[in-house]
C-alpha positions in Angstrom: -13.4 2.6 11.0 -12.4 -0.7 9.8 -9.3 -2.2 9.5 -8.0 -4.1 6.9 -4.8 -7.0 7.5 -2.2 -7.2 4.5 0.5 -9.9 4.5 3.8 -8.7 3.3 5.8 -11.4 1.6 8.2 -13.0 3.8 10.4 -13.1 0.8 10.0 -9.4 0.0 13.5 -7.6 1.3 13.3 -5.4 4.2 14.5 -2.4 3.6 18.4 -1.3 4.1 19.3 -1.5 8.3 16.0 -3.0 9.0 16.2 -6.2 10.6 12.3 -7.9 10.0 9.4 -6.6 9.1 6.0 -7.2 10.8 4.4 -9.7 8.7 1.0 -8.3 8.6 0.2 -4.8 8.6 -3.1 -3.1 9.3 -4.4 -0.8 6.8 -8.1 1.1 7.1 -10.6 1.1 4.6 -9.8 3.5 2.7 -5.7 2.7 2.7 -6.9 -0.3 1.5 -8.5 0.8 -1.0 -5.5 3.3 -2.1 -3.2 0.5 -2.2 -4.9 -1.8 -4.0 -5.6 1.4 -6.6 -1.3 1.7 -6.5 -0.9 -1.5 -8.1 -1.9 0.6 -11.6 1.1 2.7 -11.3 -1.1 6.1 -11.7 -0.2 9.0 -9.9 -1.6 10.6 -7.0 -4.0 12.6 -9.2 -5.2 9.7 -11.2 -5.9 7.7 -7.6 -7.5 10.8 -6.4 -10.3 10.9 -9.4 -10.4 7.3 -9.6 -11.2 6.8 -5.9 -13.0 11.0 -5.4 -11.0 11.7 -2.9 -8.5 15.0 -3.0 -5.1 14.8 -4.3 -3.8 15.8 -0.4 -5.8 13.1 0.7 -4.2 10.5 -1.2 -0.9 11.3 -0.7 -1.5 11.2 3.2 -2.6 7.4 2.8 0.3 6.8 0.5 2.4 8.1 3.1 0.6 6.4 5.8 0.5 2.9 3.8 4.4 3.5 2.8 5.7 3.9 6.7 3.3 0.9 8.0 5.1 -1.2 4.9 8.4 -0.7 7.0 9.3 2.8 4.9 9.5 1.3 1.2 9.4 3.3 -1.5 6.4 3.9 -3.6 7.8 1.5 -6.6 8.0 -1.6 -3.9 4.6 -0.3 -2.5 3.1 -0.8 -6.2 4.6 -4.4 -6.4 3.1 -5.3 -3.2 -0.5 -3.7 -4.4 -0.1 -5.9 -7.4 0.8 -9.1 -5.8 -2.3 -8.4 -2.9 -4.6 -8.1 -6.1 -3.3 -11.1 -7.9 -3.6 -13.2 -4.4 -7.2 -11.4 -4.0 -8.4 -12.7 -7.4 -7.3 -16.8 -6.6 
């Protein structure tokens, strides 16, 4: 498996009682790739035909990708997929 290094913004706000976030988080391939997929806004169901994987699969790597992001919610997960796919395309 191969892991994949994100930077979180060091201007994006940690969440409420958490003092610093890790700067760079490790995501695997296919976390990755469900990530980048978030920035779209589609559901679970969408990602899950988009990317052929099952629904229950997607929502495990959401889940995953959410609590190595520090525990933010899907919105803030989204923004963070869109900004990663903005800095991927410079």
């Amino acid at each position: 498996m191969r892991v994949v290094s994100f930077s979180v913004p060091t201007w994006f706000p940690p969440r409420t009682g958490e003092k610093a976030r890790r700067a760079e988080v490790q995501l695997t391939d296919q976390e990755s790739a469900v990530f980048l997929c978030l920035a779209t806004g589609a559901s679970n169901a969408e990602l899950a035909v988009e990317l052929q994987l099952s629904v229950s699969t997607v929502k495990f790597h959401v889940h995953n990708i959410r609590a190595k992001l520090g525990g933010i919610s899907r919105l803030q997960a989204c923004l963070l997929a869109a900004l990663a796919r903005e800095g991927a395309r410079k």
